[in-house]
C-alpha positions in Angstrom: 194.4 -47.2 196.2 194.9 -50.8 196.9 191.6 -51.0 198.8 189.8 -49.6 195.6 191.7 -51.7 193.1 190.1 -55.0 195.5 186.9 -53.3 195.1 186.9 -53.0 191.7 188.2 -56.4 190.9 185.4 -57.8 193.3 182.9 -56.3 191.6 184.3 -58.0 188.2 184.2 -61.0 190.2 180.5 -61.1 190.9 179.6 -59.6 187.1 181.6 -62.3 186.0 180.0 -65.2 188.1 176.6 -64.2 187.4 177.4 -64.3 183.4 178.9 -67.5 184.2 175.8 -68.8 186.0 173.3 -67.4 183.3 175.9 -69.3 180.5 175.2 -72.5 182.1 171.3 -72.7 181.6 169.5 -72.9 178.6 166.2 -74.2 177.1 167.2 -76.7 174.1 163.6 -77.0 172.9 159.5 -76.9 174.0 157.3 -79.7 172.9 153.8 -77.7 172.1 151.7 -79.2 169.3 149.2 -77.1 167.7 146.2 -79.6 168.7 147.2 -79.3 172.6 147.5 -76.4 173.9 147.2 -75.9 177.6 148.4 -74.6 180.5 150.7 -77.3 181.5 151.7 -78.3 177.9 153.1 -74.1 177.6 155.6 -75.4 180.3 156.7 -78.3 178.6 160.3 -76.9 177.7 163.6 -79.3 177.5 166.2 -77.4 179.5 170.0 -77.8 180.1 171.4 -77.1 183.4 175.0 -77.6 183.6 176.0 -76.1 186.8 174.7 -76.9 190.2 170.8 -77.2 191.2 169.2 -73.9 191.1 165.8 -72.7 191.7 164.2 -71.2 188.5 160.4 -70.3 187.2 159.2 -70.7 184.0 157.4 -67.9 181.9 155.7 -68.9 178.8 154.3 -66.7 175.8 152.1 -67.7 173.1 151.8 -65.2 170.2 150.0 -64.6 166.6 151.2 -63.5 163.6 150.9 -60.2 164.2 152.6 -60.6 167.7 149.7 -60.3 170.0 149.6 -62.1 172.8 147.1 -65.0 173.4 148.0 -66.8 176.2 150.8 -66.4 179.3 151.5 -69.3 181.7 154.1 -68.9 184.8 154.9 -71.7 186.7 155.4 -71.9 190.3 159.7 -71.5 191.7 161.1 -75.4 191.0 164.6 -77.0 191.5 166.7 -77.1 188.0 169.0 -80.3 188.6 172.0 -80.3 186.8 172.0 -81.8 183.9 168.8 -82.4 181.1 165.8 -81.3 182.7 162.7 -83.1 180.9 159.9 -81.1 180.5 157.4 -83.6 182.3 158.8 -84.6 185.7 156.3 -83.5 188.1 158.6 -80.8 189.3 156.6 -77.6 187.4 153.4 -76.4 188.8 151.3 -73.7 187.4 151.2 -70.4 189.5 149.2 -68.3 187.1 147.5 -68.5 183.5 146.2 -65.4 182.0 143.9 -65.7 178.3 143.6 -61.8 176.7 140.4 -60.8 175.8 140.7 -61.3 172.2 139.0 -63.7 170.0 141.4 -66.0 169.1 142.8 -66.3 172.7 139.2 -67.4 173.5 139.1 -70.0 170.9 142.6 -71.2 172.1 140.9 -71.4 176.0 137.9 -72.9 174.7 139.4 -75.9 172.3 142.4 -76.1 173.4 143.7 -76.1 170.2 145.4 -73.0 167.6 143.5 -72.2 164.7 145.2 -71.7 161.4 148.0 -70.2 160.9 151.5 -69.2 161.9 152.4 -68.4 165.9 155.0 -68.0 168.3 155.9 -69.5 171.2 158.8 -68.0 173.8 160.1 -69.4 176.7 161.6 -67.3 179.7 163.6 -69.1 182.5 164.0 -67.0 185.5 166.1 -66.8 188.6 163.7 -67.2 191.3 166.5 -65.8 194.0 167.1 -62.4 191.8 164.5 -62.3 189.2 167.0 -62.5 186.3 166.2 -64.3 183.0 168.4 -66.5 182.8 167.8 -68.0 178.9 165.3 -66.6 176.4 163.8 -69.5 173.8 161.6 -68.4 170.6 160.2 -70.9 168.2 157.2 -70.9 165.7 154.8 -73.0 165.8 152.5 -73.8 162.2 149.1 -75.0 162.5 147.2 -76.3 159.8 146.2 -79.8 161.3 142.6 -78.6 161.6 142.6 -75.8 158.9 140.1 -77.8 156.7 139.0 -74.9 153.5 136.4 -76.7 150.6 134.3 -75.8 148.1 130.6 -77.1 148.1 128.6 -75.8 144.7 128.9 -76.3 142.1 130.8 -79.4 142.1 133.5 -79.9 140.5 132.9 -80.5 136.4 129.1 -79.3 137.1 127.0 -78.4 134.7 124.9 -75.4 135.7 122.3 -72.7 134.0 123.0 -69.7 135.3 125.3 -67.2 134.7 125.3 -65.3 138.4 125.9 -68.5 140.6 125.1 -69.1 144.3 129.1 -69.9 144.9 128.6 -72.2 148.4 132.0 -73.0 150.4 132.6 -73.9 153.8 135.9 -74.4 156.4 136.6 -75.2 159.7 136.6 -72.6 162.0 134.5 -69.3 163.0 135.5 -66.4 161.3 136.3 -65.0 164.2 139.2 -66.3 164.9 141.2 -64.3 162.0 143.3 -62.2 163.3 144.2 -58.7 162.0 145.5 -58.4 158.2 143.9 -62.3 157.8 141.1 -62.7 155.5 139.1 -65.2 152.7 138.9 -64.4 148.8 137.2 -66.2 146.4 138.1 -66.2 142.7 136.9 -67.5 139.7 138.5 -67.2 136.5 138.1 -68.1 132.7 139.7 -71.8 131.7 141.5 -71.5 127.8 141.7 -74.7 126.1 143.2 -77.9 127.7 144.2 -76.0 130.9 143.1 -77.2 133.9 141.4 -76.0 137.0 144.4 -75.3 139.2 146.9 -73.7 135.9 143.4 -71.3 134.9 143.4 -70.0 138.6 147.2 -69.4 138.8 147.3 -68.0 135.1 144.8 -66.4 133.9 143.5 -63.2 135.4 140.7 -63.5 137.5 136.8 -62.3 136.8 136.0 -61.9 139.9 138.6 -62.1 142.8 136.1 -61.0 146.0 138.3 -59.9 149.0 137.1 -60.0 152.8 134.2 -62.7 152.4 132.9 -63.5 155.6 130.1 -65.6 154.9 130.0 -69.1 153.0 128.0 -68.3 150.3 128.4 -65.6 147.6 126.1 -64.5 145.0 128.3 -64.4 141.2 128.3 -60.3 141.8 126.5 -58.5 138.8 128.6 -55.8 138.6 131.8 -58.5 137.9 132.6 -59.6 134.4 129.6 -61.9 133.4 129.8 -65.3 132.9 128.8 -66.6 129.6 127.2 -70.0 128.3 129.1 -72.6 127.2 131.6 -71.5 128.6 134.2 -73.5 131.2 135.2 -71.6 134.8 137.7 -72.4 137.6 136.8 -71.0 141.2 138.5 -71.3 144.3 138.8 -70.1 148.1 142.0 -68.8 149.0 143.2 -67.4 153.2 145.7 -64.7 153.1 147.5 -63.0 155.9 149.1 -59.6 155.0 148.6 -60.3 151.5 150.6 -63.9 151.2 148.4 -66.8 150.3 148.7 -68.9 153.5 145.7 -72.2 152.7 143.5 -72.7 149.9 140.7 -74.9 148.6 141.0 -77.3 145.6 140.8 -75.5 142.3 136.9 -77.0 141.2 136.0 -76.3 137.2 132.4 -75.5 136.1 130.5 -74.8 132.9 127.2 -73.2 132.0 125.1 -75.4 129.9 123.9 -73.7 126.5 120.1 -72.7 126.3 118.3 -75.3 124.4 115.4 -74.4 122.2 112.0 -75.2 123.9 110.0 -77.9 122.3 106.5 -76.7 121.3 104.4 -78.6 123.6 101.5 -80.5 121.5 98.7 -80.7 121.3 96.2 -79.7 123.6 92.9 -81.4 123.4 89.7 -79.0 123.5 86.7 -80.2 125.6 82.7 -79.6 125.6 83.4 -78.9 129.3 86.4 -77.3 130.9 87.8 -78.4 134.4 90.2 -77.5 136.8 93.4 -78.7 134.6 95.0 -75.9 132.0 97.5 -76.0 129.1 100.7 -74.1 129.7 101.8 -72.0 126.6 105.3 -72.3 125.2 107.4 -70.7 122.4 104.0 -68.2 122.8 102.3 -70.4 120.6 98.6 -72.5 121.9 98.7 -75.9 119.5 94.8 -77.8 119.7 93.1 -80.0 118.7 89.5 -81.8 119.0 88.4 -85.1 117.4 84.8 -85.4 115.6 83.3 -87.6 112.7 84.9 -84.7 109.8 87.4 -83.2 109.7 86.6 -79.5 109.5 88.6 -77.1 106.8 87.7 -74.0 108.4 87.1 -73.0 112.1 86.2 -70.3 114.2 88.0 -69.3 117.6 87.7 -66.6 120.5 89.8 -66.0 123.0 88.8 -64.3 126.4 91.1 -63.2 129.0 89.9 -63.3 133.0 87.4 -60.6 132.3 85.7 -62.2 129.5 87.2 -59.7 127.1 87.8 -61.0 123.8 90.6 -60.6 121.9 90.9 -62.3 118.2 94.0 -64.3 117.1 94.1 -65.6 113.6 94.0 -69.7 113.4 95.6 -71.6 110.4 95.1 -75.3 109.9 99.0 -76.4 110.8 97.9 -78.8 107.8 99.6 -81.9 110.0 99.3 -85.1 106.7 100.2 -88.2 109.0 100.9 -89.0 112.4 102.1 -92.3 114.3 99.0 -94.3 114.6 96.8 -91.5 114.3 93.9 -91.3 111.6 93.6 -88.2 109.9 90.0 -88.4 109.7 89.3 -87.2 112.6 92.1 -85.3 113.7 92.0 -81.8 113.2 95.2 -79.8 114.3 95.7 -75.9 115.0 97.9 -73.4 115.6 97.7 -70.0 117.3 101.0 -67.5 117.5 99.8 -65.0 120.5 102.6 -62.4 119.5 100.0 -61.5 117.0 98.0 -60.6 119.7 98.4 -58.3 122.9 98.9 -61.5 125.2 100.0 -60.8 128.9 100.6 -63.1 131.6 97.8 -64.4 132.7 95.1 -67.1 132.1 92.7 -67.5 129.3 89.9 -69.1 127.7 90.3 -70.2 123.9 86.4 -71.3 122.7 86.9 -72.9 119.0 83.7 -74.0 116.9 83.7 -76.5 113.9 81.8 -75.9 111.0 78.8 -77.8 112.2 78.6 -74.8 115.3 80.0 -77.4 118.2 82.0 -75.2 120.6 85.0 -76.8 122.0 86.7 -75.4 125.0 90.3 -75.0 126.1 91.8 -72.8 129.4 95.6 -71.8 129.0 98.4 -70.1 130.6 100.1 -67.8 129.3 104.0 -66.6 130.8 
């Protein structure tokens, strides 16, 4: 009875000495920055002995948001002597370094740095003698030093004529590297009155609000509420990860510029002879003129499309009294409106004649 009453106090003993021992060393913190991460800097953890030296490894996690792992460095058995341990002196060697095959674990291997976002770091040490952990350390790590999101086109306060935009944006890293449940929307939303950019996007609701964009240019959708002239929009690129906005782009405004009506473009001058130059037709109207020693009250005019088929408009003098250092003798001015006639696109010859029979030539386009 005795003998099992040692036996089980003994075994108390031990329990309670290897407690003890696990009590007395802990990790206090890990200096890893978001622009350097590396083998060696995923051992760089601050840890309290305060027992007798001890030989210990060091196992270090790195994790994303979603808890996958992207990196594991263990380091090679090491003295722990009593007291602060600093995480650089020259006692930790690597043993092994394993990168998952995933793509952000890649980018990590290849730069050396995290992309954006939120991650996890954890810190094992272990009892090289028995394999026991001995203190567990968790901390999260934010990285937005190189997270760079902004807007290209249209700038901000532009002035553009379209109502379908070619939305242009750009940021810092591949879009591979989001990981599952991250992802870019752009939205663009009406502006009331004196708000601004940034109170339009948070208040208003949105036009167009286009999830899962992986490319940095989008085409104003046709199928989303259409923009209108003269009207003033907000747009902006947002990253989300499950849903929470995590980094966004400035809030840029834009308007579309009213349509303006088209000048008529006058006057074409006719010639005996044509040549390679043509007058382009606006408003669908052809405005001529040609000079002589009269001026002529009535004239004749033809018009030929590109098979030498004729079609007849109706001409009226415009009946033009006085222009800027302009004779009117001399000046005779016409008009031709081709929505009276079955005009399609195309180029054509207009052939006019005075009333002394001259023949005055002029070749046009028509949109």
């Amino acid at each position: 009875m005795i003998k099992k009453k040692l036996k089980t106090l003994l075994v108390f003993l031990i329990l309670l000495s290897i407690i003890t021992v696990k009590a007395q060393v802990s990790v206090v913190s890990i200096q890893l920055m978001p622009y350097n991460i590396s083998p060696e800097s995923m051992l760089s953890a601050t840890i309290l002995n305060s027992d007798v030296e001890i030989q210990v490894e060091v196992l270090s996690k790195l994790y994303n948001f979603n808890n996958e792992l992207l990196l594991s460095v263990k380091s090679s058995p090491f003295i722990l002597k009593s007291g602060l341990n600093a995480p650089f002196d020259g006692s930790r060697r690597i043993a092994t370094v394993e990168y998952p095959s995933n793509n952000q674990s890649s980018y990590i291997k290849t730069t050396h740095g995290l992309p954006g976002g939120t991650f996890k770091i954890c810190v094992d040490v272990i009892y090289t003698k028995n394999s026991e952990t001995a203190d567990q350390f968790c901390d999260e790590i934010i990285s937005d030093f190189n997270q760079y999101l902004y807007l290209v086109y249209p700038a901000n306060n532009d002035s553009i004529e379209t109502t379908t935009p070619l939305l242009i944006w750009s940021h810092s890293e591949p879009f591979s590297v989001l990981s599952q449940g991250e992802y870019f929307r752009m939205v663009v939303s009406d502006i009331y009155s004196d708000q601004s950019a940034e109170e339009a996007i948070t208040i208003n609701s949105p036009l167009m609000a286009q999830n899962y964009i992986s490319s940095h240019t989008l085409q104003y959708p046709y199928d989303a509420k259409q923009l209108e002239k003269g009207k003033r929009y907000a747009w902006q690129v947002q990253k989300l990860s499950n849903g929470v906005v995590t980094n966004k782009t400035e809030a840029w405004e834009f308007s579309i510029i009213i349509d303006r009506p088209v000048p008529d473009y006058k006057y074409a001058a006719l010639k005996k002879v044509l040549d390679a130059g043509y007058y382009s037709v606006e408003n669908n109207k052809v405005f001529f003129k040609f000079e002589e020693e009269y001026s002529s009250q009535n004239i004749s005019s033809t018009i030929y499309n590109s098979k030498r088929e004729v079609m007849q408009p109706k001409a009226q003098n415009e009946g033009v009294k006085s222009v800027l250092n302009f004779k009117q003798n001399g000046d005779n001015r016409y008009e031709i409106n081709l929505d009276e006639l079955d005009i399609q696109s195309g180029f054509y010859t207009l052939e006019a004649k005075n009333e002394k029979g001259e023949v005055f030539l002029l070749k046009f386009y028509s949109k």
